[in-house]
Every structure is written in structure tokens, then in C-alpha cells.
C-alpha positions as CSV (number, residue, x, y, z in Angstrom):
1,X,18.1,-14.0,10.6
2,X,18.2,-10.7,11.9
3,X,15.5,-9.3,14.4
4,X,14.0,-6.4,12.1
5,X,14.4,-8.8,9.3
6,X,12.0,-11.0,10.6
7,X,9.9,-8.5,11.6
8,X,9.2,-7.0,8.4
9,X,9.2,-10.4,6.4
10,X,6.6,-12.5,8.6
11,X,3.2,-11.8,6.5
12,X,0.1,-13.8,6.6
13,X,0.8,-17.2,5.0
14,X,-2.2,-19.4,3.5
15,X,-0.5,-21.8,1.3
16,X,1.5,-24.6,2.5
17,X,3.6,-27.0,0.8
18,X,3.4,-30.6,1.6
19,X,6.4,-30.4,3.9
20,X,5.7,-31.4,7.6
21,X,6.5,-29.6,10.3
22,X,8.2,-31.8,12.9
23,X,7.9,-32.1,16.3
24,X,11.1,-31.3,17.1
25,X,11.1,-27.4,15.2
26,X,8.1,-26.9,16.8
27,X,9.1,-27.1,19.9
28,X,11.7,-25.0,19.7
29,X,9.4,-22.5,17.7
30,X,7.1,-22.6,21.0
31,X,10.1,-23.1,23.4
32,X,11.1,-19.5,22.6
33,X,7.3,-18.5,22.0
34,X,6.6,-18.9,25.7
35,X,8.6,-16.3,26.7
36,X,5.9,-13.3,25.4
37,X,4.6,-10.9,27.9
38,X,1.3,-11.6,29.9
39,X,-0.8,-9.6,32.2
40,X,1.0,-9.6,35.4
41,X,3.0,-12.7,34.4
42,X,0.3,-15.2,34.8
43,X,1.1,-17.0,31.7
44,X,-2.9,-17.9,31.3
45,X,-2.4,-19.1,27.9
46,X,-3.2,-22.9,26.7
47,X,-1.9,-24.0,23.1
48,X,-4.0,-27.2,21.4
49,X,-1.2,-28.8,18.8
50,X,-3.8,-30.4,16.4
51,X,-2.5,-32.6,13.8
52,X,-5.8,-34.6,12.9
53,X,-7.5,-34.4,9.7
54,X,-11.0,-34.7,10.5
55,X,-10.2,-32.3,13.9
56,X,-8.7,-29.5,11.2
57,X,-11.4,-29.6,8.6
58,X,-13.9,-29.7,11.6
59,X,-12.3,-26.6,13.1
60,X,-12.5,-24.6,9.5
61,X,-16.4,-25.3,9.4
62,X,-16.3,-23.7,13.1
63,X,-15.6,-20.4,11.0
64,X,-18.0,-20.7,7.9
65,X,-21.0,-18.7,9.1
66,X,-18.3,-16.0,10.1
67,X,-16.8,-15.8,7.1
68,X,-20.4,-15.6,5.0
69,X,-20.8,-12.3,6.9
70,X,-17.4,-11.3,6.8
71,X,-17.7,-11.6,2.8
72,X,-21.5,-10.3,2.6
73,X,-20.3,-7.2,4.5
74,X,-17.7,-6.2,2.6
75,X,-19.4,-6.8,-1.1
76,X,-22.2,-4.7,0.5
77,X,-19.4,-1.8,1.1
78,X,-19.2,-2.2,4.9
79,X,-16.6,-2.9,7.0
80,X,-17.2,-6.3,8.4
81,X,-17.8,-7.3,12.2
82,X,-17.0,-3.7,12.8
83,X,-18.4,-3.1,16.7
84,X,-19.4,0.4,15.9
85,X,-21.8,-0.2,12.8
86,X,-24.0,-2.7,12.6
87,X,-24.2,-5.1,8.9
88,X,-27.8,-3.9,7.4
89,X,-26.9,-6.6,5.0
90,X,-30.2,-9.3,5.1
91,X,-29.7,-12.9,6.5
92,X,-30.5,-14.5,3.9
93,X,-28.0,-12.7,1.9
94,X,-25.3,-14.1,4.8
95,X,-26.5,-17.6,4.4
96,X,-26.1,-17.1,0.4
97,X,-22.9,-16.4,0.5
98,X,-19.9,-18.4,-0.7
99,X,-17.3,-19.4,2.0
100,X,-13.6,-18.4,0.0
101,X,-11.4,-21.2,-0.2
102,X,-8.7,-19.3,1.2
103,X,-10.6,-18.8,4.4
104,X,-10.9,-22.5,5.0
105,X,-8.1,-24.3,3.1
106,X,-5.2,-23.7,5.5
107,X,-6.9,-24.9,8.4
108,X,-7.3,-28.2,6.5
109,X,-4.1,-28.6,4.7
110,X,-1.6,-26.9,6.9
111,X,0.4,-29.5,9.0
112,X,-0.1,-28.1,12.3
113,X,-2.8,-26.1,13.8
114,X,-2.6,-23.9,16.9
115,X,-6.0,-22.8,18.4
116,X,-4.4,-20.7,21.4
117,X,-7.0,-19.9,24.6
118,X,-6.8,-17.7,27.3
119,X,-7.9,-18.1,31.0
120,X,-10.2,-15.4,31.5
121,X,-10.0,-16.4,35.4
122,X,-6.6,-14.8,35.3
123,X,-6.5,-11.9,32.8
124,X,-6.4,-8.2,34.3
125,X,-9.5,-6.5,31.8
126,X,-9.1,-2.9,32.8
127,X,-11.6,-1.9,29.9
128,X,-14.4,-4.3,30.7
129,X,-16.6,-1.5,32.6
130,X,-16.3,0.9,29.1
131,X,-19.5,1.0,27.2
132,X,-17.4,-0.4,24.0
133,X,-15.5,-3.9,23.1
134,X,-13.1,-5.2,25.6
135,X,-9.5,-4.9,23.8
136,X,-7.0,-4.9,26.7
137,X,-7.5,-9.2,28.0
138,X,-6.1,-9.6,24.7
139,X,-2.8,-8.2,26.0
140,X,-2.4,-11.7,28.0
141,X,-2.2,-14.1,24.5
142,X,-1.6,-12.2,21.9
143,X,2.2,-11.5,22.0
144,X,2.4,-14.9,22.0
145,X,0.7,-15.8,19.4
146,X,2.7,-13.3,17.4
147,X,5.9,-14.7,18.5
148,X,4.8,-17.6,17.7
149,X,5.1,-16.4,13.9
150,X,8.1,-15.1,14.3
151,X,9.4,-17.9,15.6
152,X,8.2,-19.9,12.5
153,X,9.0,-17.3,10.3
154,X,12.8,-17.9,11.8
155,X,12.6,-22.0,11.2
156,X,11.6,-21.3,7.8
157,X,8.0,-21.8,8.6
158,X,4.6,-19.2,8.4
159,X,1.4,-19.4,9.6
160,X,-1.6,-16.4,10.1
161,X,-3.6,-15.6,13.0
162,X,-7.6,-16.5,12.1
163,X,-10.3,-15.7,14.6
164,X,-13.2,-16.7,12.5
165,X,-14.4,-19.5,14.6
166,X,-14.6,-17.5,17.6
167,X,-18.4,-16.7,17.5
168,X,-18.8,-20.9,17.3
169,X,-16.4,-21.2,21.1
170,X,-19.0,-23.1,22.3
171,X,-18.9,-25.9,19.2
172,X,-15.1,-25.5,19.7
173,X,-15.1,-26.2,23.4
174,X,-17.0,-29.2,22.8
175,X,-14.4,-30.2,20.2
176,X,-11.5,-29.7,21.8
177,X,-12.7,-30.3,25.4
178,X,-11.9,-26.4,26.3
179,X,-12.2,-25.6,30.3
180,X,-15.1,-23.3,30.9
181,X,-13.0,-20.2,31.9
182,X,-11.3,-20.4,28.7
183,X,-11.8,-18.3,25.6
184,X,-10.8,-19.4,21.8
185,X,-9.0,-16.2,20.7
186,X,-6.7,-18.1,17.7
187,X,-6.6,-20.4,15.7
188,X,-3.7,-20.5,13.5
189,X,-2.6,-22.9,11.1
190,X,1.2,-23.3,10.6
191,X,3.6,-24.9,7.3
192,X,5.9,-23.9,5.1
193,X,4.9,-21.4,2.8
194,X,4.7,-21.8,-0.9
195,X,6.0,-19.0,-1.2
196,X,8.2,-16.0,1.0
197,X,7.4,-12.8,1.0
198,X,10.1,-10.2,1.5
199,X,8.5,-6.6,1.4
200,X,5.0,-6.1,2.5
201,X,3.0,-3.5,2.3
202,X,2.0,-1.3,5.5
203,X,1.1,2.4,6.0
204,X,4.2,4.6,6.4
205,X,4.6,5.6,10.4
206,X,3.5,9.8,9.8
207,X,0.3,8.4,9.2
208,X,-0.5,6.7,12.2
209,X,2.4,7.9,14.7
210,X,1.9,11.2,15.9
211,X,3.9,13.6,19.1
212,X,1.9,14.5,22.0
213,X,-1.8,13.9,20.9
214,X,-3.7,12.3,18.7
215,X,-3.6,15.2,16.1
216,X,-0.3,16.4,16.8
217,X,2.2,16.8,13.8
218,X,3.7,13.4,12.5
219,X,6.9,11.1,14.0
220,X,9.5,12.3,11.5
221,X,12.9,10.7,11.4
């Protein structure tokens, strides 16, 4: 496949057939994977390849009470998790809620499952003296993580990046037997879609690319 073809055809797959995804493809899905960009090349990235039942659906109850508030929130009209206003939604309410399938499901019945952590003893977090959420340490996983869906998306393969069971790292350190310095920041399930999606939907670049400040006029062609 072309480059920008996989770029605009690699969405957020859920649904898995039953097909298994050998060894050998992904290897070579991870082989190409590894060559992302890190902070200052120091490549502090560790991948668990989990294949175990009881390890998978043990990893999607990891996410449950995240997803309740994730769900609570947004019935409640609120965007959820959001760092800059706080859920007013009761606990109770939380507890209540129902946990989607779809939240869940493709951490138990997708073939493969990723959880991708980063050692915080090497990351370079420029931001972490800002009075607001630390955003730039992510710069040392994440492109890997997103090549790794392209790189499935390539072999014929899709997956999604989840982050759900990040509030539980502790449960999932005990788990998985994570170092101390390391922080969960994916876990992403990987199969061979049901389906393939070939046009997604995504805002048009005038209305988030802009020339010389943040309100300047629009990127036009």
C-alpha cells in the first residue's frame, strides 16, 4: 500500500475475526515499529505481547471503573476525564453505570494484546514544571505505538490505542510484573478487523491549521 493510503485508512478497529495473528507478521509489524522517534533516541519503550486468555480479560477489568466515568460523564453532558473541568457527576452514579461491551470486548477477543510502557527514568518532560497535565513524555512512546497500527494496518491487521486501565497501573504492574520506573500508557489490542474502513471522518485542515498564530487566517491549498 501506499504511504498516505495507509495513513488515511488506519481507524480504530474493535472487532476482530477469529483469524490469528502469527508470530511471524508480528514481528515484522514491530520490526518496522521500532524505528519511531523517541526523546533523544533513548528508545525507553517496553512492549508486553500478551496472548493469554485469563491475562486479557484480566487487563479489560483493569479499565472498568474508567470507563463507568468515562460513560457517566458524557450522558451527564460533560466531556469526560477532561483535566480542566472536573465530573460533578455523583459516585454513586459512576458505580451505576454500565461498562459498554465495546470498551471491553477487544481486549478479550482480539488475538494479540500490546500494553506498551515507557521508562520514565529516561524521558526528557520539558512540561513537568507547568501548572497543567504533562503532555510532552508522551513524545517518547507514542509514535510508536501509532506505527505500530500502521504497520498492522499494512499486514492487513488493525488494532486501537486504549488507555483506560491507566488509572489501575498499579493492578497492572502487579499483573504484568512492570519495573517501577515504568508507566502503562497503552494498551492496544490487535486482529484482523471485521470489517475495513476506507474513508474516515476528520475535521478539514482550515479548521485546526492556521499561518503565524493561533488565530491567524486558515492553511489554504
Amino acid at each position: 500500500m501506499e504511504l498516505h493510503d495507509v495513513m488515511r485508512t488506519t481507524f480504530a478497529a474493535r472487532e476482530f475475526t477469529d483469524d490469528p495473528l502469527p508470530d511471524d507478521v508480528l514481528w515484522r509489524i514491530l520490526d518496522d515499529a521500532r524505528f519511531a522517534p523517541s526523546g533523544g533516541n533513548r528508545q525507553g519503550a517496553h512492549i508486553v505481547v500478551v496472548r493469554d486468555a485469563e491475562t486479557k480479560r484480566r487487563l479489560s477489568r483493569l479499565g472498568e471503573a474508567t470507563v463507568r466515568r468515562y460513560i457517566a460523564q458524557i450522558a451527564a453532558g460533560e466531556k469526560p476525564w477532561n483535566p480542566l473541568y472536573p465530573t460533578s457527576v455523583p459516585q454513586n452514579v459512576i458505580d451505576g453505570t454500565e461498562v459498554p461491551d465495546s470498551f471491553v470486548v477487544p481486549i478479550r477477543t482480539a488475538p494479540v494484546v500490546l500494553v506498551v510502557t515507557v521508562d520514565l527514568a529516561v524521558v526528557a518532560a520539558t512540561d513537568q514544571d507547568l501548572d497543567r497535565v504533562g503532555l510532552v513524555s508522551g513524545a517518547s512512546v507514542y509514535p510508536l505505538v501509532w506505527n505500530i497500527l500502521l504497520g498492522a494496518r499494512q499486514e492487513g491487521f488493525g488494532g486501537t490505542i486504549t488507555s483506560m486501565a491507566v488509572p489501575q497501573e498499579a493492578e497492572a504492574r502487579e499483573l504484568l510484573g512492570l519495573p517501577e520506573t515504568h508507566a502503562l500508557a497503552a494498551v492496544v489490542p490487535i486482529g484482523r478487523p471485521v470489517r475495513q474502513l476506507t474513508k474516515l471522518r476528520r475535521q478539514p485542515l482550515a479548521e485546526f491549521v492556521t499561518r503565524e498564530r493561533f488565530d491567524g487566517p486558515p492553511l489554504t491549498p
